[in-house]
ROSE-4610 file (N, C-alpha, C; in Angstrom, 1 decimal, always signed):
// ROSE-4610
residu = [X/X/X/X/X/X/X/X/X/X/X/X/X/X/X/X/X/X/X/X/X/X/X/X/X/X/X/X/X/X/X/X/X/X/X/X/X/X/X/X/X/X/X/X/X/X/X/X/X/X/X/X/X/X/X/X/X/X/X/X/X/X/X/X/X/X/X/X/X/X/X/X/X/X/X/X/X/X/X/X/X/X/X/X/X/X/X/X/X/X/X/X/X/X/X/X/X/X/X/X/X/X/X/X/X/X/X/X/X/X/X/X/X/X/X/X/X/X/X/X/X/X/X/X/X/X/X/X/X/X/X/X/X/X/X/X/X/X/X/X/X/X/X/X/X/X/X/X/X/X/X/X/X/X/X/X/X/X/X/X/X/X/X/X/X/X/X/X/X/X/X/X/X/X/X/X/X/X/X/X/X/X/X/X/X/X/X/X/X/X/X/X/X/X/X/X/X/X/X/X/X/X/X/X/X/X/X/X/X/X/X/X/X/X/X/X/X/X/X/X/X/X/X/X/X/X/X/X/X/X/X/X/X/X/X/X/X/X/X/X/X/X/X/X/X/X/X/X/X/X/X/X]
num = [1/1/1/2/2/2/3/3/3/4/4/4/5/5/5/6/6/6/7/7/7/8/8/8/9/9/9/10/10/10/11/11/11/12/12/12/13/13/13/14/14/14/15/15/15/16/16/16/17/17/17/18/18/18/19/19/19/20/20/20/21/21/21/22/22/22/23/23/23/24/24/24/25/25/25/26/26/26/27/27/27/28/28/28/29/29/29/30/30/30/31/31/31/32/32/32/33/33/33/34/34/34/35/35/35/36/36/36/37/37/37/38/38/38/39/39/39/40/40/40/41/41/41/42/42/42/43/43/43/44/44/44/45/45/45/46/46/46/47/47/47/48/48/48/49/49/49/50/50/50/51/51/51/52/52/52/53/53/53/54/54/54/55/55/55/56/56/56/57/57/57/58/58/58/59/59/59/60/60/60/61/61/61/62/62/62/63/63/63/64/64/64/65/65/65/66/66/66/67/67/67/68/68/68/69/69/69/70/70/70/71/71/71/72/72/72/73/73/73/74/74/74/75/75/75/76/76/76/77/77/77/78/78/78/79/79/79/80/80/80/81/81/81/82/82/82/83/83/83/84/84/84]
x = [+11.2/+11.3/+11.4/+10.4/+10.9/+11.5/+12.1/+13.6/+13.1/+13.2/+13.3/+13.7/+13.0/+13.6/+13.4/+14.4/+14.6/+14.7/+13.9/+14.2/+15.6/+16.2/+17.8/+17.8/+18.3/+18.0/+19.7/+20.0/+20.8/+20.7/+22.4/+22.8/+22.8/+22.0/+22.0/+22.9/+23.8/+24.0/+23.4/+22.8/+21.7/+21.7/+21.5/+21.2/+19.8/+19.7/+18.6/+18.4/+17.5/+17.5/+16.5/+16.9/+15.8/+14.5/+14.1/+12.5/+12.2/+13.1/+12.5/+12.4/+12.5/+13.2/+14.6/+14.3/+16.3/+16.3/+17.8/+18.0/+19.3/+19.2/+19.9/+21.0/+22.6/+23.3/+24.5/+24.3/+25.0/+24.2/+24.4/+23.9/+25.3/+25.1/+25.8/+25.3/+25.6/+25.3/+25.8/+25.2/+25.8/+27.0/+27.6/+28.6/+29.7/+29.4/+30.5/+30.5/+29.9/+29.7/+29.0/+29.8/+29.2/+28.7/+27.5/+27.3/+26.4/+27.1/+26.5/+25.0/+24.7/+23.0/+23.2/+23.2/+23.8/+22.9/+21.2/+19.9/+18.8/+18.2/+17.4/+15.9/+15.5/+14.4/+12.9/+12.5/+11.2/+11.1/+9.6/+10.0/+8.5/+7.9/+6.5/+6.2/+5.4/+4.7/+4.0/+4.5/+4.5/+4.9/+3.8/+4.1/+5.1/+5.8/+6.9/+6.6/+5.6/+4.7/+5.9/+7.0/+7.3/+8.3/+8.3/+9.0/+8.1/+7.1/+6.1/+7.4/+6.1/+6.6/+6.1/+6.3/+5.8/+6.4/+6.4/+7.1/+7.4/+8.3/+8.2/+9.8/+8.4/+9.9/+10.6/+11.8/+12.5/+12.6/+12.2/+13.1/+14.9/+15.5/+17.0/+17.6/+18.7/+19.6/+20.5/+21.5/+22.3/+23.5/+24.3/+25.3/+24.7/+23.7/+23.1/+22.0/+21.8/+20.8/+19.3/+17.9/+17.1/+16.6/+16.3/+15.7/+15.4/+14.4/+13.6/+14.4/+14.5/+15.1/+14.1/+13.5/+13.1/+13.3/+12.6/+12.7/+11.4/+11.9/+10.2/+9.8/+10.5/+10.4/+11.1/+11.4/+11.4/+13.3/+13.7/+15.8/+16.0/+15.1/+15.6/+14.9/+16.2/+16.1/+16.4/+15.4/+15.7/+15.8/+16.3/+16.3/+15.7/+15.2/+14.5/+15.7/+15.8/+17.2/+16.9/+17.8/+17.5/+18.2/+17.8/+18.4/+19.2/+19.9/+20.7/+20.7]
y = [-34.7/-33.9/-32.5/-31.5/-30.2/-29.6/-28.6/-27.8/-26.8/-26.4/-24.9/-23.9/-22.5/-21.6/-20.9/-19.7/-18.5/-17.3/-16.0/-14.4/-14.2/-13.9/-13.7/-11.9/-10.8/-10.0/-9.8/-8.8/-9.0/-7.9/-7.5/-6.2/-6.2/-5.5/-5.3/-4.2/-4.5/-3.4/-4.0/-2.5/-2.1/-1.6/-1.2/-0.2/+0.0/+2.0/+2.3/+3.1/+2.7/+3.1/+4.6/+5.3/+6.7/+6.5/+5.4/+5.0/+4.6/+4.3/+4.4/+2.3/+1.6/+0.6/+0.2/-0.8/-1.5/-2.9/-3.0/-4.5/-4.2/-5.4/-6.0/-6.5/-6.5/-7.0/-7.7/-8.0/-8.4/-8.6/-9.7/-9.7/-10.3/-9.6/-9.9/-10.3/-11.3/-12.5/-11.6/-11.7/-11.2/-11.7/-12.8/-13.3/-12.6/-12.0/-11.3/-12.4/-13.2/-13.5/-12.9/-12.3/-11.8/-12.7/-12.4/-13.8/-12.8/-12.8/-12.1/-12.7/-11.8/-12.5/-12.0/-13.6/-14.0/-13.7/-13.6/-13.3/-12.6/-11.8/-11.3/-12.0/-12.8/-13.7/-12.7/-12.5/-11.7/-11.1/-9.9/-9.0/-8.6/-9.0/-8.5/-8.7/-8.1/-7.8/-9.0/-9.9/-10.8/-10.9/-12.0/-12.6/-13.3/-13.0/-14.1/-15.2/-16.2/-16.9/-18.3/-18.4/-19.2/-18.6/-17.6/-16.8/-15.2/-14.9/-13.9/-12.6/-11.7/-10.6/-10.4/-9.1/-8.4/-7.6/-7.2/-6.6/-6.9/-6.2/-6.4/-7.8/-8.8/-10.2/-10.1/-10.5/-10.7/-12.1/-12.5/-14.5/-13.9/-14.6/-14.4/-15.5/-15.6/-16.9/-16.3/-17.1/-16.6/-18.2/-18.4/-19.5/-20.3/-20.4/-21.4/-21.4/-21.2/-21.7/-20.6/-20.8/-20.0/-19.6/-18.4/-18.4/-16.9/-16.6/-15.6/-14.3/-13.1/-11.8/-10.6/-10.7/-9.6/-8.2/-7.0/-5.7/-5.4/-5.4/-4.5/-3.5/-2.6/-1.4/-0.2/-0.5/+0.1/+0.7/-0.1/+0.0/-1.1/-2.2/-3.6/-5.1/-5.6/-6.8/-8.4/-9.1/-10.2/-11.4/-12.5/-14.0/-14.8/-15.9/-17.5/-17.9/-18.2/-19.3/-20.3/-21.1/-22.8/-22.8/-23.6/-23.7/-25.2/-25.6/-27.0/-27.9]
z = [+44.4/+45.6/+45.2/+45.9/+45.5/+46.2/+45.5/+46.0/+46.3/+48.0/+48.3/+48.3/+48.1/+47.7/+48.6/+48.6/+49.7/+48.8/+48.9/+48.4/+48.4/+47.7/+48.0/+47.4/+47.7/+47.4/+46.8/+45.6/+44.9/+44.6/+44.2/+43.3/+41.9/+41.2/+39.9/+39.3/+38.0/+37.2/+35.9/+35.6/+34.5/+33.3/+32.3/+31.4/+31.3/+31.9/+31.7/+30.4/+29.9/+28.0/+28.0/+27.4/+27.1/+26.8/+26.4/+26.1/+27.6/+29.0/+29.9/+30.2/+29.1/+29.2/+30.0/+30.9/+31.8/+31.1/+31.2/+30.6/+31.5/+32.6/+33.9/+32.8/+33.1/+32.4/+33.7/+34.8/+35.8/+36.6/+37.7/+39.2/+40.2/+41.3/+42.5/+43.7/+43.8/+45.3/+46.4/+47.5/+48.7/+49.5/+48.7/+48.8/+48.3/+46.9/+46.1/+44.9/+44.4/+43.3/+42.3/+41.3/+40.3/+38.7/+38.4/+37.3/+36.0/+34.5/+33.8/+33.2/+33.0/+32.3/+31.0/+30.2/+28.8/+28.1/+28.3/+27.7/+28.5/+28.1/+28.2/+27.7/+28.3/+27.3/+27.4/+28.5/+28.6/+30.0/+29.5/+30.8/+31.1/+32.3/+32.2/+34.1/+34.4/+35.9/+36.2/+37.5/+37.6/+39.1/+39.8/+41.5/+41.6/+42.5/+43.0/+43.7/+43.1/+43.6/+44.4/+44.4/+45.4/+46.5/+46.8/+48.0/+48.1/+47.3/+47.6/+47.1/+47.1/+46.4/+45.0/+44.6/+42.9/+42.4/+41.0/+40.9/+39.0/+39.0/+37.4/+37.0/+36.4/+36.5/+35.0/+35.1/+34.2/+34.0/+32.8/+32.8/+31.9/+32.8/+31.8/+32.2/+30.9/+31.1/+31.8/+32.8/+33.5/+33.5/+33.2/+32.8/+32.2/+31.3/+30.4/+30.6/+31.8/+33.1/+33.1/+32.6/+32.8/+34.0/+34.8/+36.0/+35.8/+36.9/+36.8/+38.5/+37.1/+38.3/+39.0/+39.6/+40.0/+40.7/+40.1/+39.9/+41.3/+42.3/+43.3/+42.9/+42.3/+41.8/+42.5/+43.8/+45.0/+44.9/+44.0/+44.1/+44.6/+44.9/+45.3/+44.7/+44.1/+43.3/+44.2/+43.2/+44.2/+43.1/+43.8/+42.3/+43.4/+42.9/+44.3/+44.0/+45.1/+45.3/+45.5/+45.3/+45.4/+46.9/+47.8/+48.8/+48.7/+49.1/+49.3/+50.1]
């Protein structure tokens, strides 16, 4: 059975690097859950092909767990959420 997902739009803190390079080192739920991202695996311009949207995707581990963060470009970040 597949699991639906919802845009969830999220707070990021960042480091933006002088080459013009970011490497996301936190996200925050609109809940107030804050969850570090343990890896940085890859970073490349990419569809948010199951909730729509573009933008530049991050894949990162986040509690063990791989899943994909996205950057609109625009100052707003989003993750697919799994819905329940």
């Amino acid at each position: 059975m597949k699991q639906e997902r919802n845009k969830v739009y999220v707070l990021v803190n960042a480091d933006h690097n002088p080459d013009g390079t970011c490497r996301p080192r936190f996200i925050t739920l609109e809940d107030g859950r804050k969850f570090e991202i343990d890896r940085l695996i890859h970073r490349c311009r990419a569809a948010a092909t199951k909730v729509g949207g573009t933008g530049i995707r991050y894949t990162v581990s986040i509690c063990g767990k791989q899943t994909y963060l996205f950057d609109e470009e625009n100052g707003k970040w989003f993750v697919e959420f799994k819905t329940v």
